[in-house]
C-alpha positions in Angstrom: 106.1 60.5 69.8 108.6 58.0 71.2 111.4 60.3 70.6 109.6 63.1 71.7 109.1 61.4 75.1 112.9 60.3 74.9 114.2 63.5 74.3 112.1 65.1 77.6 113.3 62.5 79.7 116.8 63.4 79.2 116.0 66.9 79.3 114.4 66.5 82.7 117.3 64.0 84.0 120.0 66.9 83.1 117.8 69.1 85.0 117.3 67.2 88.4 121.2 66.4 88.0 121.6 70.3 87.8 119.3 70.6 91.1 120.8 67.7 93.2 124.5 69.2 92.3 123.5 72.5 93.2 121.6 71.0 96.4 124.7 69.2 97.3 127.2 72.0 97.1 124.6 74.4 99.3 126.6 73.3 102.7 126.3 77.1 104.4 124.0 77.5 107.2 123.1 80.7 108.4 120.2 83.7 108.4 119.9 85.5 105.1 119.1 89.1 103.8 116.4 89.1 101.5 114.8 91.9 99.5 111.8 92.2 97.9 111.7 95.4 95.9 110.3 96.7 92.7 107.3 98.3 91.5 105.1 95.7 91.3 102.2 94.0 94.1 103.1 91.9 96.4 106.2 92.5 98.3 104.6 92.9 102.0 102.3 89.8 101.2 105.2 87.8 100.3 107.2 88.9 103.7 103.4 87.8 105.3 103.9 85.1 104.2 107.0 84.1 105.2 106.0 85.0 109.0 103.6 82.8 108.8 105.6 79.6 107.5 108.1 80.5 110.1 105.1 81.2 112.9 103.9 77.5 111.3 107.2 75.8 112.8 107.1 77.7 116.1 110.2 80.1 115.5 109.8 83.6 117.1 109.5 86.5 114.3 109.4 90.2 114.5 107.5 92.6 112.1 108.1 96.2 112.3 106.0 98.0 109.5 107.2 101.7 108.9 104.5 103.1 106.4 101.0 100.9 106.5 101.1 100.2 110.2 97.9 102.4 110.9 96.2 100.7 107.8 94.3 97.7 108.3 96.2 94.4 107.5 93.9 91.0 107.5 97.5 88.6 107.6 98.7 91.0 110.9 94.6 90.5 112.4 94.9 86.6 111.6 98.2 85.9 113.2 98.5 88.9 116.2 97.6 86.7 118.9 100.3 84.1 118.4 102.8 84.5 121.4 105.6 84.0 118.9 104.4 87.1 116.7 105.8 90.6 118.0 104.7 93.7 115.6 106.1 97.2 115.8 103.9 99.6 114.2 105.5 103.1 113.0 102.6 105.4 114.6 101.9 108.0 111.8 100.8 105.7 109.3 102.0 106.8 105.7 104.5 109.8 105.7 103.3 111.5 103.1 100.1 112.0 104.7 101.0 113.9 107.6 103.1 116.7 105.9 104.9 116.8 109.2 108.9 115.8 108.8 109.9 116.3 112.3 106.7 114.0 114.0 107.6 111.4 111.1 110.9 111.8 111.8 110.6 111.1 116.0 108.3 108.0 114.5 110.6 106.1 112.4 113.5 106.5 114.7 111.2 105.3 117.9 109.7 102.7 115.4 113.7 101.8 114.5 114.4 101.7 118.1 112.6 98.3 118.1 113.7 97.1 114.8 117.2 97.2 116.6 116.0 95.4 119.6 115.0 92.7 117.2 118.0 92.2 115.0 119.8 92.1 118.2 117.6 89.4 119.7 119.5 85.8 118.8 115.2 84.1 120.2 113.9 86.4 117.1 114.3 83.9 113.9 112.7 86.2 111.3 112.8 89.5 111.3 110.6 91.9 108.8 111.4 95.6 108.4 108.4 96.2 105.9 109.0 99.3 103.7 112.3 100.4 105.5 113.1 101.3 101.8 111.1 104.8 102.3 112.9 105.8 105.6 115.9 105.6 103.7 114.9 107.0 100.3 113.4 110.4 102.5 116.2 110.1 104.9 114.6 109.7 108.0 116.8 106.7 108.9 121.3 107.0 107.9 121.9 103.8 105.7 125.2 103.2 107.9 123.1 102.8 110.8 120.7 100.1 109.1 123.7 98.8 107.8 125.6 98.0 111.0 122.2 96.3 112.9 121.8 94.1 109.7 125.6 92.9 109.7 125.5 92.9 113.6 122.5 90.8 114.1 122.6 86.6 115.5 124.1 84.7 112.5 120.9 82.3 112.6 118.5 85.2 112.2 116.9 86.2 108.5 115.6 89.3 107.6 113.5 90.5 105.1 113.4 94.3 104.0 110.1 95.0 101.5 109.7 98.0 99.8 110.6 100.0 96.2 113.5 101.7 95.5 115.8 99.3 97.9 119.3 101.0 98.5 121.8 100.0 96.6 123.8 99.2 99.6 121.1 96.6 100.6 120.9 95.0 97.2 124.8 94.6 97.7 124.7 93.0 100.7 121.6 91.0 100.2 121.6 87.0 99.9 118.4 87.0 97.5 116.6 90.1 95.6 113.1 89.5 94.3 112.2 92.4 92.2 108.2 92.7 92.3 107.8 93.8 88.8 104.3 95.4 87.6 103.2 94.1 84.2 99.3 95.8 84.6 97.9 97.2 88.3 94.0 96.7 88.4 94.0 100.3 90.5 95.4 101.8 87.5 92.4 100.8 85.5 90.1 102.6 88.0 89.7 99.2 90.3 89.6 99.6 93.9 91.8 98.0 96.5 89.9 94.7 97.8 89.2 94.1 100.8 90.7 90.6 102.3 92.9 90.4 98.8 95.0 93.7 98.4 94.9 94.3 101.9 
């Protein structure tokens, strides 16, 4: 048992050295890219829940969401009246939905138009371009020009980009990739989206 507890000691002391020397040799400051893709739950809720830490400590944060905006969204309710909180909302809801290319089309690039007001804003701390990904798989937004707003935006400011199937290009030029990745989905077994948890 003594040897046991010796041997996890040590274990545990190599792995805080390996933290602290990693911690120490962390001296960049800046706003990061990060990406949460995949096919698995969870990527919005984990960009919700980012804008809220960042809403926590007073920072102004900007959400633009591109597909569920018309969908009701309990974290958006909850935090909408905070001054610091300024949500873009892509009018026609999901694009597959309105089997109109041209009206989804004029959408994501009036929707865009305030994304870009936001990256460009050096007061907007966090910014959150929720399912993006799907402009650019369809081709409603040019990957150049979400490109050039990401590398032109206020070197403090941090963006997050949710969706599946993130660009290539993005994954490139991204600080930190979370893939979301689905082990079992409780809609697939018939189970309805709840209310307050899923959404």
């Amino acid at each position: 048992m003594k040897d046991r507890d010796t041997r996890h000691k040590a274990s545990m002391g190599k792995l805080k050295a390996r933290v602290d020397e990693k911690i120490a040799s962390a001296t960049e400051q800046r706003g990061l890219l990060l990406v949460n893709t995949g096919n698995g739950k969870g990527k919005t809720t984990a960009a919700w829940g980012t804008v809220t830490r960042a809403l926590g400590y007073g920072y102004n944060v900007g959400v633009i969401q591109f597909i569920k905006g018309l969908w009701e969204c309990g974290e958006r309710n909850r935090l909408e009246d905070d001054p610091n909180l300024d949500v873009a909302i892509m009018a026609t809801g999901f694009t597959w939905d309105t089997q109109n290319r041209e009206a989804d089309t004029q959408a994501c690039l009036a929707v865009w138009k305030e994304a870009e007001r936001m990256l460009a804003d050096p007061n907007t701390y966090l910014v959150v371009l929720d399912e993006i990904t799907y402009m650019l798989k369809f081709g409603y937004l040019d990957i150049a020009t979400v490109k050039a707003a990401l590398e032109n935006r206020p070197s403090e400011q941090t963006v997050i980009i949710t969706g599946r199937n993130a660009h290539r290009e993005l994954i490139a030029m991204a600080d930190t990739v979370t893939e979301m990745q689905e082990v079992r989905h409780a809609f697939n077994n018939g189970l309805q989206a709840r209310h307050g948890i899923d959404f």
